[in-house]
N, C-alpha and C positions, 0 to 999 in steps of 0.2 A: 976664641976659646970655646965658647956656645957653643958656633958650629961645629966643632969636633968632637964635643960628647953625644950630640945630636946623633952624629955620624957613627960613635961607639954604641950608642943605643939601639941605631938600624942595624950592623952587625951581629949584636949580642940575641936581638930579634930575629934573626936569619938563622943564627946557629941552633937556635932556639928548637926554630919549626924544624929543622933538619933535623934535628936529633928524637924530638917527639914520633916524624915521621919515619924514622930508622927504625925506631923502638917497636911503632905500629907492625911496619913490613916483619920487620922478625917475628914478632910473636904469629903472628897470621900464619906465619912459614915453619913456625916451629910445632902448629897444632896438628896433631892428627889421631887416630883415632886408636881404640882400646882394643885388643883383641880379648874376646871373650875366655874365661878362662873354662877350664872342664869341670861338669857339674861338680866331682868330686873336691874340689877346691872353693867352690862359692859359701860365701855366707852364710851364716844361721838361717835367714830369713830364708835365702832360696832352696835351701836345703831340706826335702822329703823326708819326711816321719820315717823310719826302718822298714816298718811294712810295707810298705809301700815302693824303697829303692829299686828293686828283684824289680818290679813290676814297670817300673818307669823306664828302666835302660834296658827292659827288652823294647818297651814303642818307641823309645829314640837311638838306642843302639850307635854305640860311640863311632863309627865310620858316618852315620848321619849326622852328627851333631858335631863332627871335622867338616863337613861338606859344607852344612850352614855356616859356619864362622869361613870360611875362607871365602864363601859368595858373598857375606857381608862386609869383608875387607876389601875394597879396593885393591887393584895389584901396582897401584902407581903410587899407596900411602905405605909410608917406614911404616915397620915394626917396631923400630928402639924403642928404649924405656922411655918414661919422661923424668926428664929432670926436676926440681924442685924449681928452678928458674924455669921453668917454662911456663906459657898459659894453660894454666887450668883446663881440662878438656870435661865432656859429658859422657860419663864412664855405667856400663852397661851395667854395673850389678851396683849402681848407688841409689840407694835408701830412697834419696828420693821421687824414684820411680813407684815405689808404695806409699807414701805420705798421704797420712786423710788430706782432702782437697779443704781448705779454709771455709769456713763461713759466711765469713767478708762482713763481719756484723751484724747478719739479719737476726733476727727475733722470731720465735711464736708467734701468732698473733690472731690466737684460739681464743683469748680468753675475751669474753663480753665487755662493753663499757660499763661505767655504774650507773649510765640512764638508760641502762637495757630494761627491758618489763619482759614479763611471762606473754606469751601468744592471747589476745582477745579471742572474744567465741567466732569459730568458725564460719562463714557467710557461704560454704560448699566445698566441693570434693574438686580437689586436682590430680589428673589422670596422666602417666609420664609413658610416654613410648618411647625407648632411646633407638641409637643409630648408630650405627658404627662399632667400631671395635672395641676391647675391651676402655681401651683408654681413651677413647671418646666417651664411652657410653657413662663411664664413673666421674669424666668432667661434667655432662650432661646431665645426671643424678645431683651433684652438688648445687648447677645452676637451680636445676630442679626444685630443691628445698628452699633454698633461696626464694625464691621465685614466690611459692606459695606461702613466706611469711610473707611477701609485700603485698599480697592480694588477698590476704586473709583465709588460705585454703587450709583446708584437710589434706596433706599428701598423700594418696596409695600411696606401697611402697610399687618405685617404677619395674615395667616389664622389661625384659633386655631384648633387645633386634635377635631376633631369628630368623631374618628374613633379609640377611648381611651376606655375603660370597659365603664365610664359613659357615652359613646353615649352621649354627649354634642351639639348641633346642633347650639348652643351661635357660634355666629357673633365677629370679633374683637369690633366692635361700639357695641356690646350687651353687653360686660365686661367696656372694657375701654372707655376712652373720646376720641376720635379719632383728631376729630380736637385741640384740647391741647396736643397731642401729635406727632402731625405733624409741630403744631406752634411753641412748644419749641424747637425741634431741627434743624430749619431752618437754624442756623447757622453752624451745624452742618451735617447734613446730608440732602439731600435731599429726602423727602420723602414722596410718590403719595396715592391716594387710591386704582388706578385701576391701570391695565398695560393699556397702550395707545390702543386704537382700531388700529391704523398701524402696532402695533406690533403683531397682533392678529394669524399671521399666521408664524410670525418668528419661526424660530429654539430654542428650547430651553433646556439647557445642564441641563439635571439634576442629579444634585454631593452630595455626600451623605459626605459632609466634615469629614476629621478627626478629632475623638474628644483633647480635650487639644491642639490644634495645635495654634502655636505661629505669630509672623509679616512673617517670612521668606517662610513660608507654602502658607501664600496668598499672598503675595509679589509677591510671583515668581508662585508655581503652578497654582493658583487659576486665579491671574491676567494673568497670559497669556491664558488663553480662552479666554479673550474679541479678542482677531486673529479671533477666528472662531461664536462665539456667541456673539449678541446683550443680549438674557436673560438665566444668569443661575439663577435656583431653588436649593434650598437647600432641600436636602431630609429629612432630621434631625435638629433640632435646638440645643438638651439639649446637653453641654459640648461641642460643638466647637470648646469653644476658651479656652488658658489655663489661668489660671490664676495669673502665676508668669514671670517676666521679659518683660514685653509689657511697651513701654512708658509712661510716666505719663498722657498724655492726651488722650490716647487711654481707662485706669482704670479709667479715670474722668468722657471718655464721659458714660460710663459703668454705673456709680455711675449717672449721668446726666439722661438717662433712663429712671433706675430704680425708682431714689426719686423723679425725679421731671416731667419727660415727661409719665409716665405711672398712668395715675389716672383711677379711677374706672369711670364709667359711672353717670349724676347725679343721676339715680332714685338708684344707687346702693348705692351710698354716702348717700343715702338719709334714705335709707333702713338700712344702719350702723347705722346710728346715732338716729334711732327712737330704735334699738335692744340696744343699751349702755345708750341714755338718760333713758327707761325702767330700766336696769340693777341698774343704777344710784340709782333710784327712791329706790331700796330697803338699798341703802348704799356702805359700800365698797365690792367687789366680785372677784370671779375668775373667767377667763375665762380659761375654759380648755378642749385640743384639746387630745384626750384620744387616736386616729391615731388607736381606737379597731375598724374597719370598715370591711367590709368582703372583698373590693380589697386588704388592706392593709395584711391582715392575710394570704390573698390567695398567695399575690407575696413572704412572709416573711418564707413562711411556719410553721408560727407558731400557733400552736394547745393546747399548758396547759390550763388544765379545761375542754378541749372543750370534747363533747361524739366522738365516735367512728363515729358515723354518720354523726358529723358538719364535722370532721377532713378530712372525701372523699370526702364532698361536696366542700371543700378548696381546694383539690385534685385534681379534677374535672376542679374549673374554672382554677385553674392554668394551667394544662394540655392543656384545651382547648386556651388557648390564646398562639397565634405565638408567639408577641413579649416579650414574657418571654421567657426568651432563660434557664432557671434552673429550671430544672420539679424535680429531687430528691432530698428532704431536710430531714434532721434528725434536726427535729422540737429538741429535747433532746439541740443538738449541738447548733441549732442558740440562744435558750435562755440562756445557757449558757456562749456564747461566749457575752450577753448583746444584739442579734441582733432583739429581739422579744417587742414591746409596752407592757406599764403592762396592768393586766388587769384589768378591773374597779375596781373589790373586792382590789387590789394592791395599784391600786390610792387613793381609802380612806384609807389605812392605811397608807402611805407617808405622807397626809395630815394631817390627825391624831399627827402622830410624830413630824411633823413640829412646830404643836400646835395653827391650826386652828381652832375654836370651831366650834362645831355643827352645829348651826343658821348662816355658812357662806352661802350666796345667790353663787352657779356655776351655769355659763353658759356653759354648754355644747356645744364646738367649732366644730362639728365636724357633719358629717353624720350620716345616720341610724348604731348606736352599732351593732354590731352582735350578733343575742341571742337576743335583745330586752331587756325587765323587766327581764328574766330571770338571767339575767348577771347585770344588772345594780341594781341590789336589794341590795346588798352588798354594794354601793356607797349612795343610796338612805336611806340606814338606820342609816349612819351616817353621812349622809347629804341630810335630806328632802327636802330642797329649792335648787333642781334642775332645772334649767331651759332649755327648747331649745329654738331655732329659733321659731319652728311654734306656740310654748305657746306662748313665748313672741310677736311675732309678730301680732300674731290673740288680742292681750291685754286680754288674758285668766290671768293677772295675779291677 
C-alpha cells in the first residue's frame, strides 16, 4: 500500500514538471514584439507641443518613420495583437522608458559632523594646477580643497589646464562662480583669488603629489615643508587623494565642493537652461554624450569602422602628445575587453532595443563626432530629430 502512493506521488511529480514546462515553452512562443504605433497615436508624454508638430514630421516625415518601424521588426516575429493570456511583453511607448532612475537610498552627505571646527590659521598658500578635462579638472579642484584643509593651507582659487589637446584659454571665473565658491567654503577652508603681492618673490616648492595618497601622506610628508616653504604648488590635480578611509568630514568637505561650492558661471547657467528649456519645447528627450570625439578615440586607441587612413591620424595625435604615456594599442584588444565608446551606428541600435521610437528629440551631449555626417548617418536615420548645441542654441529649431 506504501509503495503505491509512493508511486502515485512519482507520477503526480512528473505531471507536475511537464506541465510547468509546457506553460514555460508557450509563453516563450507566444512573446513577441510591439509595433510602434504613428507618432499621431502616442501618448501624451511622447506627444510634441503644437508648435512644434509642423516642424517635427517635416525631419522625420511619415515614409521614414514606416522605414524605421518595419527595420525594427523582425520579418520572422507575428504581428497579432496580444492577448491578455499571454506574456507580458516590453512595449515601446511604456512609461517606463521615462521613469526618474531610483535613488536606491543614498543621502546627501554635505552636511559637516558636530566635531567639525572652523579652519586654524593658515601655515601657507596652496597653488592647484589642474589637468585634464572639464571633469577631471572639477574632480581635481574638490581633492584640491580637501587637500589644503588637511595641510592647513590657503587655497588659490585653482588655474584650469590650457595646456590639454583643447588649448582651453577659459579662466577659473570663465567656468565657475568664483565668488560662490570662495563664499561657501569660508568655513571651511580659506580661500584667496591671487597669491599676495608679498609673496610674489617667495620660494615656491613645487610637488607633483602622489596619486590615491591618503591623511598620513600630507600629514606628515606634505606638512612638513611648510619648515622650508611659505607656497607649495601642486603639479597635478587629478587622483591625489584616495578615496577610501579619510574621515567623514574630510568625504563631506569633498562632497561640499563639488554639489555646492562649484557652480557654473551665470552666463554659463544661463546658456544651460535656454539649451534644455529649447529641448523641453519639443517634449520628453535624451541627452546623449556618445564620448565618439577624436581626443577620445585618439587616447582609447580605438579605431572599428574607422578607414585605414582615420586609424593613423588617431595614431598620430596620440603619438604626438607627452602626456599620454601608452603609444601601442591593439585597438582589436581594447574593444574587446569593453574599453572602446560605441559608435554612433551602435547607439541607435541600443536605443532601438531599449524601445525608444523613432520621433525621440537627442540632444547630442558632446563635441565635434569624428567622421562628421559620415558616421552620424546611421544614428540620424533612426533618429532624425537630432539636435546639437549650435542648432539648438542659434533657435535654428
Amino acid at each position: 500500500m506504501q509503495k503505491r502512493r509512493w508511486n502515485e506521488v512519482g507520477l503526480m511529480r512528473k505531471m507536475l514538471s511537464c506541465a510547468i514546462c509546457t506553460i514555460a515553452m508557450m509563453s516563450l512562443l507566444s512573446v513577441h514584439l510591439h509595433r510602434f504605433p504613428h507618432h499621431s497615436k502616442l501618448s501624451d508624454p511622447y506627444r510634441l507641443p503644437n508648435p512644434q508638430i509642423e516642424i517635427r514630421d517635416k525631419i522625420l516625415g511619415k515614409e521614414q518613420e514606416q522605414r524605421w518601424t518595419r527595420e525594427f521588426i523582425p520579418p520572422n516575429v507575428s504581428l497579432g495583437p496580444l492577448s491578455s493570456q499571454q506574456f507580458p511583453v516590453w512595449r515601446p511607448n511604456c512609461p517606463i522608458l521615462w521613469k526618474p532612475v531610483t535613488n536606491r537610498d543614498y543621502m546627501p552627505c554635505t552636511h559637516p559632523t558636530p566635531n567639525y571646527t572652523a579652519p586654524p590659521e593658515p601655515r601657507g598658500y596652496l597653488l592647484a594646477h589642474t589637468n585634464g578635462g572639464l571633469n577631471q579638472m572639477r574632480a581635481g579642484i574638490c581633492d584640491m580643497v580637501a587637500i589644503a584643509r588637511i595641510i592647513n593651507a590657503t587655497l588659490v582659487v585653482p588655474e584650469l589646464d590650457k595646456k590639454s589637446y583643447w588649448q582651453d584659454s577659459s579662466n577659473f571665473s570663465d567656468v565657475f562662480n568664483e565668488d560662490h565658491f570662495i563664499n561657501v567654503l569660508a568655513n571651511d577652508v580659506k580661500v584667496i583669488k591671487k597669491l599676495p603681492k608679498e609673496m610674489g618673490g617667495a620660494p615656491i616648492a613645487i610637488k607633483y603629489f602622489k596619486s590615491w595618497s591618503g591623511m598620513d601622506y600630507y600629514q606628515e610628508e606634505i606638512s612638513s615643508m611648510w619648515a622650508d616653504y611659505k607656497v607649495i604648488q601642486a603639479g597635478k590635480t587629478d587622483s591625489r587623494l584616495a578615496n577610501n578611509n579619510l574621515p567623514a568630514d574630510i568625504q563631506k568637505l569633498r562632497c561640499r565642493a563639488c554639489y555646492e561650492a562649484l557652480c557654473f558661471a551665470p552666463q554659463i547657467e544661463a546658456m544651460g537652461k535656454l539649451l534644455v528649456d529649447r529641448m523641453r519645447s519639443y517634449g520628453t528627450y535624451i541627452a546623449l554624450h556618445l564620448r565618439y570625439e577624436k581626443d577620445i578615440l585618439a587616447f582609447t586607441g580605438c579605431t572599428h569602422g574607422l578607414s585605414s587612413a582615420e586609424a593613423d591620424e588617431l595614431k598620430e595625435i596620440r603619438d604626438s602628445n607627452d602626456k599620454w604615456k601608452v603609444k601601442d594599442i591593439d585597438p582589436r584588444e581594447q574593444r574587446s575587453k569593453g574599453f572602446c565608446p560605441l559608435t554612433p551606428k551602435e547607439a541607435a541600435i541600443f536605443l532601438s532595443a531599449l524601445g525608444y521610437p523613432s520621433n525621440t528629440p537627442i540632444y547630442i551631449a558632446a563635441g565635434d563626432i569624428y567622421g562628421g555626417d559620415s558616421y552620424m548617418g546611421d544614428l540620424r536615420s533612426r533618429y532624425p530629430m537630432l539636435m546639437s548645441k549650435v542648432r539648438v542654441s542659434n533657435a535654428l529649431l
